[in-house]
N, C-alpha and C positions, 0 to 999 in steps of 0.2 A: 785203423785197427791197431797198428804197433804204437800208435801213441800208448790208445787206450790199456792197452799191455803192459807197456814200460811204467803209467802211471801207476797201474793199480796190481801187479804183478800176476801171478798163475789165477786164471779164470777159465771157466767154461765159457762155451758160446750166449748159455743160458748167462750166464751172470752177466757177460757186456751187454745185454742184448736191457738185461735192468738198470744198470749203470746210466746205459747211454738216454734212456726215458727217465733218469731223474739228474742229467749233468746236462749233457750236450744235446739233448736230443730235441731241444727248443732252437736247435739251428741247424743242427747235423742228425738227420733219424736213416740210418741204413733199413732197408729191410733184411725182414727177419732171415729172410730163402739167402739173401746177399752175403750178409754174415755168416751163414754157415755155411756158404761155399767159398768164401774167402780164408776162412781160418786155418783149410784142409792147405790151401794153396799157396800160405804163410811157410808151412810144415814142412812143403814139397821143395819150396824156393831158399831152405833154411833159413827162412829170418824169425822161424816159430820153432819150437820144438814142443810138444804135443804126448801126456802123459794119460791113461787110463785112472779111474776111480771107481772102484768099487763101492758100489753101494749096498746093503741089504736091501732096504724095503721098496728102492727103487730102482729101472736100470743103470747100469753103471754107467757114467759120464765119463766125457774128455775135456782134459783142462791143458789151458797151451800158455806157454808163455815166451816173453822175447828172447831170443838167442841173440849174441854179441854181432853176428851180422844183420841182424836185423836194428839194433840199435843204431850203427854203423848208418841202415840206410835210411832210418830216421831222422839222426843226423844229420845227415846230406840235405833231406828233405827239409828239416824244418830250419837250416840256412839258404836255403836258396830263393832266393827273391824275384818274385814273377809280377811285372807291372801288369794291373788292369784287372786282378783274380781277388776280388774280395770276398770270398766264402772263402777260399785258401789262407787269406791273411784272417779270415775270423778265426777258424779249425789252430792257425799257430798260436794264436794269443789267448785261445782256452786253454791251450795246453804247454804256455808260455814258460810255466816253472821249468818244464823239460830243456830250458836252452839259455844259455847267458843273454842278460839283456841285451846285448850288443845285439846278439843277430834279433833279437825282437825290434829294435831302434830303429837297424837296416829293411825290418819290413815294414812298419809303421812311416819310414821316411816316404819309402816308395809312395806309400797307400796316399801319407798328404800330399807327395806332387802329381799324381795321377785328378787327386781331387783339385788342386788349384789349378792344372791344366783344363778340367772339366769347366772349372769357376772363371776362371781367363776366358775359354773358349764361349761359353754363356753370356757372357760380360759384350764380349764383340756382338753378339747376336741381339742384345739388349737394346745395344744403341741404335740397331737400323730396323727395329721393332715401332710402329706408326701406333700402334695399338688403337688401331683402326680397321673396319672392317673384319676379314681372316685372321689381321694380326691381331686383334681386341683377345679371339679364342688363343691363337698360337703362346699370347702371353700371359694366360693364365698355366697355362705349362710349362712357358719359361720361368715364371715367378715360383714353380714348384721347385724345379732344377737348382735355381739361385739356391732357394733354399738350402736345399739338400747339399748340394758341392759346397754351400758354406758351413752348414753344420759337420760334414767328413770333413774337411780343414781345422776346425775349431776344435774337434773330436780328436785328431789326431797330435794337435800340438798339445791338447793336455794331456793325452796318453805321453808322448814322447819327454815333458817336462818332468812326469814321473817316475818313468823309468830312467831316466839323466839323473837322477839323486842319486 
């Protein structure tokens, strides 16, 4: 939510709540009840600060936006680098522009040695695969894995060749 914040400045609950159904929300969809009990909680923790708006023809709304500690723990968060957490490494790299490419480099580094450890460890299991019998099914699963652990490797070094410009 303090991404969303820092992105897109002073919003109501209502507006993230549209934002996130035409940005993120094809990866990241909060519920609605969630977001607006987080925003109140943003407020309380100071990393939001939270203004009324009067409206005539409708009830008046609250619109919050990030306060400098709340940036602060933004910041923290979207450098720190957690092996194995790939919803977290998606959630950074949406909101990438928020943070110098270095700390994106250092999370996309992680992300492809988690994947070529995946692809290593597959790799070993490949070999003592008879693909015979149980193993004929076991390696239609592994030939999915392969896959997959090789496409996240592939994925990752042309993200990171890009970001290196």
């Amino acid at each position: 939510m303090l991404a969303l914040l820092a992105i897109e400045g002073e919003r109501s609950g209502y507006d993230l709540l549209k934002l996130v159904s035409k940005a993120i929300g094809h990866m990241w969809a909060p519920a609605r009840s969630r977001l607006y009990a987080v925003l109140p909680r943003l407020v309380e923790g100071g990393l939001a600060t939270r203004r009324a708006v009067v409206q005539r023809t409708r009830p008046d709304k609250q619109v919050y936006v990030i306060s400098d500690d709340g940036r602060r723990v933004l910041d923290a968060w979207l450098a720190e680098v957690v092996p194995g957490d790939r919803d977290r490494l998606e959630l950074k790299i949406f909101v990438g522009g928020l943070v110098p490419a270095e700390a994106l480099v250092a999370q996309v580094e992680q992300y492809r040695d988690d994947a070529q450890a995946r692809l290593d460890e597959l790799r070993a299991i490949e070999a003592t695969n008879t693909r015979e019998g149980h193993d004929r099914y076991h390696g239609y699963l592994l030939d999915l894995g392969l896959a997959q652990a090789l496409t996240a490797v592939r994925w990752a070094e042309a993200v990171l060749s890009d970001l290196r410009r």
